[in-house]
C-alpha positions in Angstrom: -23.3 54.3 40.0 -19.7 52.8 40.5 -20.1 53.0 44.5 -23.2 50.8 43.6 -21.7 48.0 40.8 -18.9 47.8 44.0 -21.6 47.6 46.7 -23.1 44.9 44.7 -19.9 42.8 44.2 -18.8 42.9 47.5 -22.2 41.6 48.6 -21.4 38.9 45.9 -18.2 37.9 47.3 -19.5 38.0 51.2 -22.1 35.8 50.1 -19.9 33.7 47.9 -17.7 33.1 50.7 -20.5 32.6 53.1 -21.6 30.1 50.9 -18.4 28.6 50.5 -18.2 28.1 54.6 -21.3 26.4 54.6 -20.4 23.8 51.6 -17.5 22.8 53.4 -19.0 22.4 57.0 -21.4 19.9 55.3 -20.0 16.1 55.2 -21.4 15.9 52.0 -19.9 19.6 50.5 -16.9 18.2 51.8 -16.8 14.9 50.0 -17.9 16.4 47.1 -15.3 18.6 47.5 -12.8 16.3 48.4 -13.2 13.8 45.2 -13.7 16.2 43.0 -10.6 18.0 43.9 -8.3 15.2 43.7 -9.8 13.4 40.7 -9.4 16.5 38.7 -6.0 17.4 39.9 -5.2 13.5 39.5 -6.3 13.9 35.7 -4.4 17.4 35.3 -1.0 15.6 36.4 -1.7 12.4 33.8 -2.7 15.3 31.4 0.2 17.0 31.6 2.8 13.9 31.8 3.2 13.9 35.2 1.8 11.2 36.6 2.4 7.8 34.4 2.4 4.0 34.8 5.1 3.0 37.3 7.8 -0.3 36.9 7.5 -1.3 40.2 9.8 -0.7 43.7 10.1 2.9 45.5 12.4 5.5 44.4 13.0 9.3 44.7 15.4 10.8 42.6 16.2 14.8 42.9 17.8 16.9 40.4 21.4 18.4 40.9 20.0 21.7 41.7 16.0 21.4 42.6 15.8 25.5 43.6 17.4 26.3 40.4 15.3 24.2 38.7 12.2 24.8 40.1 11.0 27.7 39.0 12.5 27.1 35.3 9.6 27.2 32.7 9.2 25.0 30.1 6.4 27.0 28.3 3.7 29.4 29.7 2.4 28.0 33.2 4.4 24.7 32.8 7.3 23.9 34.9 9.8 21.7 35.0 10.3 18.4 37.6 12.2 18.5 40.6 11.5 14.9 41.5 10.7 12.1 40.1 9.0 9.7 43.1 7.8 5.7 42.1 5.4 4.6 44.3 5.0 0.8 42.8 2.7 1.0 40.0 2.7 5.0 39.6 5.8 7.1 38.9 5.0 11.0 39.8 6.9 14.2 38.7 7.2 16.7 41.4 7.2 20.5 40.0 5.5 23.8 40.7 2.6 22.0 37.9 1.3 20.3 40.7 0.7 23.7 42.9 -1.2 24.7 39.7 -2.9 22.2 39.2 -4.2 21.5 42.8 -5.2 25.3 42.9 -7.0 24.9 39.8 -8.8 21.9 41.0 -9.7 23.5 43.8 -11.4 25.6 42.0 -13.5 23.0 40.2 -13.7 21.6 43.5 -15.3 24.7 44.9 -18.0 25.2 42.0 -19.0 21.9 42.1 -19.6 21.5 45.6 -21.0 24.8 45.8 -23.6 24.0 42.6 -24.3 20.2 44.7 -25.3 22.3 47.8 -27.1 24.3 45.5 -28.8 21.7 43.6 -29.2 19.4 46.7 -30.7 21.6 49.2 -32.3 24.6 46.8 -35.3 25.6 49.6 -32.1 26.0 52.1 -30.3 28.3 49.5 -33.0 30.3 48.4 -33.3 29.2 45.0 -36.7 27.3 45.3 -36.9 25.2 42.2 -34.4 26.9 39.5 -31.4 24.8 38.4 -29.4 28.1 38.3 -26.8 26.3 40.0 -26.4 23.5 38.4 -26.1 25.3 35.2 -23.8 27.4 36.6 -21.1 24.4 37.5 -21.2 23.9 33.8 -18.5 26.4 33.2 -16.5 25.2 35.7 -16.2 21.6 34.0 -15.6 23.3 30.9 -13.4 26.0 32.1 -11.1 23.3 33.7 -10.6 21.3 31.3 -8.8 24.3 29.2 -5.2 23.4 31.3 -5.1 20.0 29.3 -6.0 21.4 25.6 -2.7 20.5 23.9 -3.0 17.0 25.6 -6.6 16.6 24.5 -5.8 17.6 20.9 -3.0 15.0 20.6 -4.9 12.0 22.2 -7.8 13.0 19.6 -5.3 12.7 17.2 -5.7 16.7 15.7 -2.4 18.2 14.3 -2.0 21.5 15.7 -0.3 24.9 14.7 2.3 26.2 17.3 0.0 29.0 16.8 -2.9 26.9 18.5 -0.6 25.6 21.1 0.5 28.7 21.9 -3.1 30.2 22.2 -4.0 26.9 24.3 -1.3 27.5 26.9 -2.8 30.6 27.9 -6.6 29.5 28.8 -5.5 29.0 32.0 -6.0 32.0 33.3 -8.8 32.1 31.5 -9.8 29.2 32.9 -9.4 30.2 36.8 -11.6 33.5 36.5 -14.0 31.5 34.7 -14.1 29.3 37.8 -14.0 32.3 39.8 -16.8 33.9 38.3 -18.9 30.9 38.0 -18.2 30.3 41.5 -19.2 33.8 42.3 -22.2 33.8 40.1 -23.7 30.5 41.9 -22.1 31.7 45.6 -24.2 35.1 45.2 -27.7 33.5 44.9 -27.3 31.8 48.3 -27.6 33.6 51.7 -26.6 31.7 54.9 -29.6 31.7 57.3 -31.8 32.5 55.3 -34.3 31.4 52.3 -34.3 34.4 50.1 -32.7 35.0 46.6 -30.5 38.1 45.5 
């Protein structure tokens, strides 16, 4: 029975990845892909502080010791800058947070592109009339937005418990095998030249 459950998730992951290939040969998997992955990471690095309002002019400026620095945490999954670059009117923090945060987006990237294919061409995928996949992209916009609870909290205006903080800091991992799975869970339904459904 445990040869089987394996059988049957490798099969979900081949056709995940399958499916993932096709998305992203497709001009329009790939621009949903594309805006989706850098609005989200875009929001991520405001979310987190990282990307502000600028005053104008180009600048880098480098910490004393950016490989020292670098991987020094400032709290669970947060890192601290190495750079702080002003391009004109936006001033961005450069840190491991943006690594993060662009993996995590391309995650959300992923989903959604891989739930548009699905919702877009369903008699190609196999899935006929269901909306499986579009209701499977749902946990991958709520799943992402987990990286930016402590932000969302304070722009709501809710005083929090470090307790709460705490706990928020570590939904992202949560987060990313909820996008996994979701991904998975839309990825599996679609087999790549053909029409049926697992």
């Amino acid at each position: 029975m445990a040869n089987t459950r394996r059988e049957r998730f490798g099969e979900a992951v081949s056709r995940t990845r399958a499916a993932v290939a096709m998305t992203l040969r497709r001009r329009d998997g790939q621009a949903v892909f594309a805006i989706v992955t850098t609005a989200y990471l875009l929001v991520y690095l405001w979310g987190i502080g990282h990307l502000d309002a600028g005053l104008g002019g180009l600048s880098v400026t480098v910490v004393d010791d950016p490989l020292a620095t670098l991987l020094r945490s400032e709290g669970a999954f947060s890192f601290r800058p190495i750079a702080r670059v002003a391009l004109g009117p936006v001033t961005y923090l450069a840190s491991l947070n943006t690594l993060i945060g662009g993996a995590v987006a391309a995650l959300v990237g992923l989903n959604l592109a891989v739930s548009y294919l699905a919702w877009r061409q369903p008699a190609a995928c196999g899935i006929g009339q269901s909306s499986s996949g579009l209701i499977a992209g749902i946990p991958a916009l709520l799943s992402g937005t987990a990286c930016c609870g402590p932000v969302v909290l304070i722009a709501v205006g809710i005083q929090a418990s470090s307790a709460l903080l705490t706990a928020l800091q570590f939904l992202l991992p949560v987060a990313v095998l909820m996008l996994l799975g979701s991904l998975v869970l839309v990825g599996r339904q679609i087999t790549v030249g053909s029409s049926s459904v697992s």
